[in-house]
C-alpha positions as a printed NumPy array, in Angstrom:
array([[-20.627,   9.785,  -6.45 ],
       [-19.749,  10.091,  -2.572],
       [-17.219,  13.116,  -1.912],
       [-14.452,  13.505,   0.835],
       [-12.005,  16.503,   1.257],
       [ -9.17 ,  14.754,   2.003],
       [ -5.282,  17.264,   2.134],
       [ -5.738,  20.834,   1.231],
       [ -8.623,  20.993,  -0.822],
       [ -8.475,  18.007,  -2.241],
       [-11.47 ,  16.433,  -3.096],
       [-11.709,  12.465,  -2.912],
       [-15.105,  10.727,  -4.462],
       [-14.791,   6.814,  -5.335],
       [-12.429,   5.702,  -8.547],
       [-13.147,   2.374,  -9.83 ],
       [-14.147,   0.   , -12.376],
       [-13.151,  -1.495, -15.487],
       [-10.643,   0.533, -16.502],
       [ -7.2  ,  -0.303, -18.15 ],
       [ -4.581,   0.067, -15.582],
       [ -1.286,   0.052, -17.859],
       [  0.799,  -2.806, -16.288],
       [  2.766,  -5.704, -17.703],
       [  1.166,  -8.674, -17.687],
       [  3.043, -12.082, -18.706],
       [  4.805, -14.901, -17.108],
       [  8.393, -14.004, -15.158],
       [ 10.907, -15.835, -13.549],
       [ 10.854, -15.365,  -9.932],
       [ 12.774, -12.521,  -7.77 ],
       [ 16.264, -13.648,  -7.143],
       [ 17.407, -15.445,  -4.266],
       [ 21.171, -13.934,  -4.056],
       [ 21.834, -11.743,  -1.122],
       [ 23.508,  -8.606,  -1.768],
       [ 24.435,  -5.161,   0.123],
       [ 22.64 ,  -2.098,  -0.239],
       [ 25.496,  -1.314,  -2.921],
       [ 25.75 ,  -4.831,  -4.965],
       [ 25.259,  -4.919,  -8.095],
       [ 23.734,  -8.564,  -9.301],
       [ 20.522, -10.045, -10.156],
       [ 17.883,  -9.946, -13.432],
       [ 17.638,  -6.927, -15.437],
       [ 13.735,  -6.577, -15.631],
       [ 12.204,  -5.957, -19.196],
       [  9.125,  -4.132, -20.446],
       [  6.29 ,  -5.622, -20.837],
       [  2.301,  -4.171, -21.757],
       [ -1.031,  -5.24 , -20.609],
       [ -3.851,  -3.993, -18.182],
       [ -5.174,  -4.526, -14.704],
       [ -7.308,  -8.099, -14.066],
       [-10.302,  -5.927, -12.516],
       [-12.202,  -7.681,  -8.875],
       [-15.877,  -7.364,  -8.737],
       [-17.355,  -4.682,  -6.446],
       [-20.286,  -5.363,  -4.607],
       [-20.989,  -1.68 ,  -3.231],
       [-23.933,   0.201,  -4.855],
       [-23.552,   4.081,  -4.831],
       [-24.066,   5.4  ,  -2.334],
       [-24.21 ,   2.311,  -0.056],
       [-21.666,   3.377,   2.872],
       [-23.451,   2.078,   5.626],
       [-24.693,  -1.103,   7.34 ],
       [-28.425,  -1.397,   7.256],
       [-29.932,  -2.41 ,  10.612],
       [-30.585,  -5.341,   9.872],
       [-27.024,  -6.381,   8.59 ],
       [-25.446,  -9.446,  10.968],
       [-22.395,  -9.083,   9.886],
       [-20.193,  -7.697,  12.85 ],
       [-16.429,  -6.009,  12.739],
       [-13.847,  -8.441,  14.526],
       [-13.855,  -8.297,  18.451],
       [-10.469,  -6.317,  18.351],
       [-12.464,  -3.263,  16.619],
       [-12.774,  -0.132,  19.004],
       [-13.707,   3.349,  19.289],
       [-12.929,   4.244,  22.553],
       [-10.813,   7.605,  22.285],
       [ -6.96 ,   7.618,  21.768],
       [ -5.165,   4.915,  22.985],
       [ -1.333,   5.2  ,  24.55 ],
       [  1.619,   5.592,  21.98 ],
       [  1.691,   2.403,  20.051],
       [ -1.123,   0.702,  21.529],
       [ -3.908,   0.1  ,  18.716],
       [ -3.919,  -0.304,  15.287],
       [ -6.343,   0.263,  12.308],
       [ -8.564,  -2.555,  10.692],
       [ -9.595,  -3.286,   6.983],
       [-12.381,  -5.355,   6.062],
       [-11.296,  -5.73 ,   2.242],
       [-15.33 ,  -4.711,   1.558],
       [-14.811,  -0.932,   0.588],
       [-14.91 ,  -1.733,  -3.148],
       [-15.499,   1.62 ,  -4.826],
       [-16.79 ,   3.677,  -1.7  ],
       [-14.25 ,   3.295,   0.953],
       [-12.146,   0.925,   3.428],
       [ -8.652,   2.583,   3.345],
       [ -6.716,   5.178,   4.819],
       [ -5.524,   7.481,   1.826],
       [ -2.01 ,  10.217,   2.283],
       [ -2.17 ,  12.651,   0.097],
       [  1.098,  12.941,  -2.304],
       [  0.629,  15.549,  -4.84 ],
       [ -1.911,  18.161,  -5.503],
       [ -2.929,  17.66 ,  -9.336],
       [ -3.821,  21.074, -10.121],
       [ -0.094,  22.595,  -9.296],
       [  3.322,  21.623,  -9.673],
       [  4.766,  22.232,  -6.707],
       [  6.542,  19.464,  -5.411],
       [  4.818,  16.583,  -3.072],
       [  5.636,  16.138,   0.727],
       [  8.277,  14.108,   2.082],
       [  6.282,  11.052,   2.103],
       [  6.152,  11.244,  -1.743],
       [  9.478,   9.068,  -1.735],
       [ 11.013,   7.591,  -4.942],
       [ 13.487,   9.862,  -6.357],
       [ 15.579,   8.676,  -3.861],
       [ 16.47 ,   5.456,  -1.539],
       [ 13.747,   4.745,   0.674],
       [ 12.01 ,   2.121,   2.991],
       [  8.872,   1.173,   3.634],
       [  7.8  ,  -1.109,   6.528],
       [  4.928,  -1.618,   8.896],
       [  3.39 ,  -4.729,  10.833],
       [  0.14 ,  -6.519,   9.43 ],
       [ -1.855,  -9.215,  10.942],
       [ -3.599, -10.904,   7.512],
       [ -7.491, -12.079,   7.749],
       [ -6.004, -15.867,   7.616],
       [ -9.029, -17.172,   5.042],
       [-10.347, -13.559,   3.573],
       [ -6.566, -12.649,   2.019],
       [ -6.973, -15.678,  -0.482],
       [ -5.731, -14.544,  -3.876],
       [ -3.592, -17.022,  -5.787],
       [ -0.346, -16.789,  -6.455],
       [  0.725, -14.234,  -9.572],
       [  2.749, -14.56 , -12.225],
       [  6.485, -13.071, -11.027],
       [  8.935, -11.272, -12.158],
       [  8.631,  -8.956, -15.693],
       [  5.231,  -8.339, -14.491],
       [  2.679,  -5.47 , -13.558],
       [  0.845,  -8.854, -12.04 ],
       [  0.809,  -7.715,  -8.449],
       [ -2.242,  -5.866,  -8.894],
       [ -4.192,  -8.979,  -8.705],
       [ -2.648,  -9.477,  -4.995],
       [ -4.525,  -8.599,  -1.72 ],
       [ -3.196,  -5.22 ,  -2.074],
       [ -1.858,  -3.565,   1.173],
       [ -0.003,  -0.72 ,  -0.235],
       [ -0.547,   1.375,  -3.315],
       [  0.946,   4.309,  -4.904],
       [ -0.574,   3.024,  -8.181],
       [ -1.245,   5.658, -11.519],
       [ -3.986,   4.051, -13.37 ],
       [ -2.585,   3.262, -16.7  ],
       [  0.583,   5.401, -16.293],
       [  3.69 ,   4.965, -14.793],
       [  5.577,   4.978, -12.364],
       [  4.354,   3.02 ,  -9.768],
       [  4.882,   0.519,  -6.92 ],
       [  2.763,  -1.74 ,  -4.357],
       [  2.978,  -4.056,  -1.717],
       [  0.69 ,  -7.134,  -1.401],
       [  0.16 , -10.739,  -0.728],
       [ -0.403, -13.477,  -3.186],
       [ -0.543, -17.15 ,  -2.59 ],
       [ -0.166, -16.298,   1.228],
       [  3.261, -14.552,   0.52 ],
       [  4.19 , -11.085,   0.132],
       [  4.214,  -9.059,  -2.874],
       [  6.875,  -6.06 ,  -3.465],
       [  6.478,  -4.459,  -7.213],
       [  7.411,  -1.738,  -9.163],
       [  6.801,  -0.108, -12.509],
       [  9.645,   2.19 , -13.362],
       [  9.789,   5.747, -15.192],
       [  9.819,   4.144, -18.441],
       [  6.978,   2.092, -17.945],
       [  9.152,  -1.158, -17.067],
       [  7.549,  -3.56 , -14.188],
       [  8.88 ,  -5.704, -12.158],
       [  6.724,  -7.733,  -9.21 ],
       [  8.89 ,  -9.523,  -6.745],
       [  7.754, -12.788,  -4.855],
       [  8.61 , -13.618,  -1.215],
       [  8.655, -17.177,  -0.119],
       [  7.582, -16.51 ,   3.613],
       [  3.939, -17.241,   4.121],
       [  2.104, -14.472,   6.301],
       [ -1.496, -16.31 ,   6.42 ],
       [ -0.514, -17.605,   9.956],
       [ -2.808, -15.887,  12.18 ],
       [ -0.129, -13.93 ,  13.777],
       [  1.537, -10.267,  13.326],
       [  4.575,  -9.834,  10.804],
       [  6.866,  -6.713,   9.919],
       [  7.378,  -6.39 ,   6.863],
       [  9.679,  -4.048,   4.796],
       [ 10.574,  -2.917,   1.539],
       [ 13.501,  -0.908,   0.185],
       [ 14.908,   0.554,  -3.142],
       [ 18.008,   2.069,  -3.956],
       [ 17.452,   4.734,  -6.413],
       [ 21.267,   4.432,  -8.192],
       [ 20.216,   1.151,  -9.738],
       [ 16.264,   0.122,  -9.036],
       [ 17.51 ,  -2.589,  -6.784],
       [ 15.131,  -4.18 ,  -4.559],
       [ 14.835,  -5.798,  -1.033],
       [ 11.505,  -7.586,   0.306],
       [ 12.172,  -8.122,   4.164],
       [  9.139, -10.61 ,   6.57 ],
       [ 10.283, -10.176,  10.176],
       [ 13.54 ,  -8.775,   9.536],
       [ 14.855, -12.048,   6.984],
       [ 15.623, -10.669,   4.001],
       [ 12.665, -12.917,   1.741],
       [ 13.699, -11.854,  -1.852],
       [ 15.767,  -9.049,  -3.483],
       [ 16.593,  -7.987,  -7.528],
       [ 17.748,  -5.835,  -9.554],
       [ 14.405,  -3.773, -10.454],
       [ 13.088,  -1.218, -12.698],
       [ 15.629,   1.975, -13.119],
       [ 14.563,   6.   , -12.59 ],
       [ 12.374,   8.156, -10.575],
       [  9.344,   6.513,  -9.451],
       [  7.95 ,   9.696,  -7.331],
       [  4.416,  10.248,  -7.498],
       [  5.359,  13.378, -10.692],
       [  4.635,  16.866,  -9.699],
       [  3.604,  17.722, -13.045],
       [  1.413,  14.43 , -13.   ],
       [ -1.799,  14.58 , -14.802],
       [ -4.722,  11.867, -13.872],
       [ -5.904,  10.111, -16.94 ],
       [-10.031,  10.449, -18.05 ],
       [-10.486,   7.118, -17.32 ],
       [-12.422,   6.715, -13.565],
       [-16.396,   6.181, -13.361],
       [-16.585,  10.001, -11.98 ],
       [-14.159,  11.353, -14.905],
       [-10.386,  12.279, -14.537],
       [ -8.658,  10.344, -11.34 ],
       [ -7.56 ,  12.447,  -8.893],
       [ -9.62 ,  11.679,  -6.592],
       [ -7.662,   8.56 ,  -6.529],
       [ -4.053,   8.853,  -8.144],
       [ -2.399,  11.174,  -6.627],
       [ -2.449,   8.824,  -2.984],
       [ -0.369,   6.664,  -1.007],
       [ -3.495,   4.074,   0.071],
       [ -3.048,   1.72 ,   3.253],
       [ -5.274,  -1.33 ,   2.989],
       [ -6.966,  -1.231,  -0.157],
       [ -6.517,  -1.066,  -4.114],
       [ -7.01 ,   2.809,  -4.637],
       [ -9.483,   2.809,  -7.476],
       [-11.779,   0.776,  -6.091],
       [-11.359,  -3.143,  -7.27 ],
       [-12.787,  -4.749,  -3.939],
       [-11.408,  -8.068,  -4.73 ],
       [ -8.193,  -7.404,  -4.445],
       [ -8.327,  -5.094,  -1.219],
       [ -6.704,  -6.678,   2.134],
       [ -8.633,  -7.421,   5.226],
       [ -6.587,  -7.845,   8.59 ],
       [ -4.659,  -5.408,  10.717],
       [ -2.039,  -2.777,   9.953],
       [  0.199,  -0.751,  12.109],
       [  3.495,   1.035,  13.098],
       [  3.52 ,   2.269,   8.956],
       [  6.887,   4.277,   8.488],
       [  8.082,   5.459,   5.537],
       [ 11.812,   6.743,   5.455],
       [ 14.301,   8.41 ,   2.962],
       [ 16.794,   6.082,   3.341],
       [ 17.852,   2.336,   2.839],
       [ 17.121,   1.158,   7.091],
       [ 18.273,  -2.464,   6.43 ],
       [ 21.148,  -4.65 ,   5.092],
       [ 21.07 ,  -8.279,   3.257],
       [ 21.956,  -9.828,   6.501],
       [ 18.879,  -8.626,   7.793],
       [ 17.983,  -7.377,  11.586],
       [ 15.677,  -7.428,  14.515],
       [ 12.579,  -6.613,  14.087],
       [ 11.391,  -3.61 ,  16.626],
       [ 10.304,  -4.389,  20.137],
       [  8.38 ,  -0.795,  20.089],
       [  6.629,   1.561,  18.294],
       [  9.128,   3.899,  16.07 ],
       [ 10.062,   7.402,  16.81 ],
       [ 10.596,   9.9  ,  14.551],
       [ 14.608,  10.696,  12.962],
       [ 15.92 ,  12.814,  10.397],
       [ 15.102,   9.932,   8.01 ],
       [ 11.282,   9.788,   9.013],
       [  8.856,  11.078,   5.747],
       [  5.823,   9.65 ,   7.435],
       [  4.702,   7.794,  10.491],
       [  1.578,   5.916,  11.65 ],
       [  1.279,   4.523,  15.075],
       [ -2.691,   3.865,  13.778],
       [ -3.243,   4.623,  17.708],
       [ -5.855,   7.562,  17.212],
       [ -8.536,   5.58 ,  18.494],
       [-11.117,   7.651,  16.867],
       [-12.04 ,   9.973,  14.314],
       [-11.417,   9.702,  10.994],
       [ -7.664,  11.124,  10.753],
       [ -4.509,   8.978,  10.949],
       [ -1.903,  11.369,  12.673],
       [  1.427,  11.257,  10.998],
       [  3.88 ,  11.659,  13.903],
       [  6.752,  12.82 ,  12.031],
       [  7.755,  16.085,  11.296],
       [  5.803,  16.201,   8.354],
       [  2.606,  16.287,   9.107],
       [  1.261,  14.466,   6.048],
       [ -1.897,  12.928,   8.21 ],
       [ -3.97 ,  10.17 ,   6.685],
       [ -7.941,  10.094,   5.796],
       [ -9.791,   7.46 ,   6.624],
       [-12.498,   7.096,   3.83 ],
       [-14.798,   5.004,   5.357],
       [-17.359,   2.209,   3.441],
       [-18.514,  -1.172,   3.367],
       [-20.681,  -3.462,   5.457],
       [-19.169,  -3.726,   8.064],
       [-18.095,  -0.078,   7.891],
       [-14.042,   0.353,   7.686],
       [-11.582,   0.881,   8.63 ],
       [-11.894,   0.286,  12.401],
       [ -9.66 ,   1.572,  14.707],
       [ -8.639,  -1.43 ,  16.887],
       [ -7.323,  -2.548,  20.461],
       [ -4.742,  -4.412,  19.583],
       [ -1.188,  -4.535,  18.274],
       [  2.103,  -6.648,  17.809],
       [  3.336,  -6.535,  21.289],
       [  0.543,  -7.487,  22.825]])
């Protein structure tokens, strides 16, 4: 198994395979349509279901983290590595290839072997919002729709976010299934819930999207270039990564945290290649509070700067090396773990406002 240090001396090796993840599986009605305030009240109550993760097929062989020589397949044009690029100019490629052995940028939540509480980007015990812009791989970001609603089912999208706990809960996710977006969560009691969006993002072009939760109730909001797509009442409690957390015996490598204890950008965290996302990704912030109403709003013009709200921000402009900076307060940088053939993630030369 490969190792990484990856926070304060944390050590990330690759997580994968087989494994029972916990989630409901089942058929669901679909998120509901009804707009509603930050504040309202209405929509379906989700209900607890059981079942386990539908595992992808890895490809990777141990050890196998780089491109042989004679290897024709090349990163897309908009790849880089030419230094740092100016604020908000760049953005960070995935090629959905890492399986077990890299492709995604991992933030570090929680340090397993203490309880002292996570860093500000841990967010769940309270309201929070998640957004960032992606650019989906139009043909590569193919799986089929999923079955929505009382569901752990999202983990069969093209996952682009994941603060997953193999076979515990809490957890949530963002991904895309059936060319629309994906917004999911498994409360403190083990209850799931995987909303649908009706927008499709397989278009070729950049979209923002955003996610929010109101901690009071579980309530939901899925947001695709600042129209609110799908909202519902969700699962109830605190779904913060748990200081007192313990990673289950149940990775390739033993216990998993190397893998659990992570907010990972781009990929499925332990390692299922098949349902990892390939495209762009930038302008990730993550905030303590709820950003957006129903009615919707504009999406930015600019990168984001930093507020009293800010738990984590990613411009994805470094350009090179293998750290994403967070430009908040915070200081909760990403790790690149890099894999695949062809190696990612890239840094690349372009983003949504150009």
């Amino acid at each position: 198994m490969r190792g990484l240090i990856v926070g304060a001396g944390l050590v990330v090796v690759a997580c994968g395979g087989g494994a029972d993840d916990g989630g409901g599986q089942g058929s669901g009605s679909t998120a509901a349509s009804t707009a509603s305030e930050p504040g309202g009240t209405s929509g379906g109550e989700a209900t607890q279901e059981s079942g386990g993760r539908t595992a992808g097929t890895t490809t990777s062989e141990p050890g196998d983290t780089t491109a042989d020589a004679s290897d024709t397949t090349t990163a897309d044009d908009t790849t880089t590595d030419s230094g740092p690029q100016p604020s908000g100019s760049g953005s960070i490629e995935f090629f959905g290839n890492g399986g077990l052995y890299g492709d995604r940028v991992l933030i570090t939540l929680d340090d397993p072997d203490t309880v002292d509480p996570g860093p500000a980007v841990d967010v769940g015990n309270e309201d929070f919002t998640i957004e960032l812009w992606i650019r989906p791989d139009v043909d590569a970001n193919a799986n089929p729709m999923i079955n929505c609603g009382a569901t752990n089912d999202w983990v069969s999208s093209n996952i682009v976010v994941d603060r997953d706990r193999h076979s515990q809960p809490p957890s949530f996710g963002v991904g895309i299934a059936g060319g629309v977006m994906v917004w999911a969560v498994q409360g403190e009691a083990g209850d799931p819930w995987s909303m649908c969006g009706t927008a499709s993002v397989l278009d070729g072009n950049w979209h923002h999207i955003a996610v929010q939760r109101r901690r009071s109730d579980g309530w939901l909001w899925l947001f695709v270039d600042g129209v609110l797509d799908a909202e519902v009442d969700g699962p109830d409690g605190d779904i913060s990564y748990p200081d007192d957390g313990v990673p289950m015996d149940v990775c390739p490598g033993g216990v998993c945290d190397y893998s659990d204890p992570f907010l990972a950008i781009g990929a499925e965290k332990h390692g299922y290649e098949s349902i990892s996302y390939t495209g762009l990704v930038d302008e990730l912030r993550v905030s303590t509070t709820l950003r957006y109403s129903a009615e919707g709003f504009e999406i930015p013009g600019e990168p984001f700067t930093p507020d009293d709200d800010t738990a984590g921000l990613y411009h994805f402009d470094d350009g090179s090396g293998e750290v994403a900076t967070d430009a908040s307060d915070n200081a909760s940088n990403g790790q690149l773990v890099l894999g695949g053939r062809p190696e990612g993630p890239l840094w690349a030369d372009a983003d949504p406002w150009r």
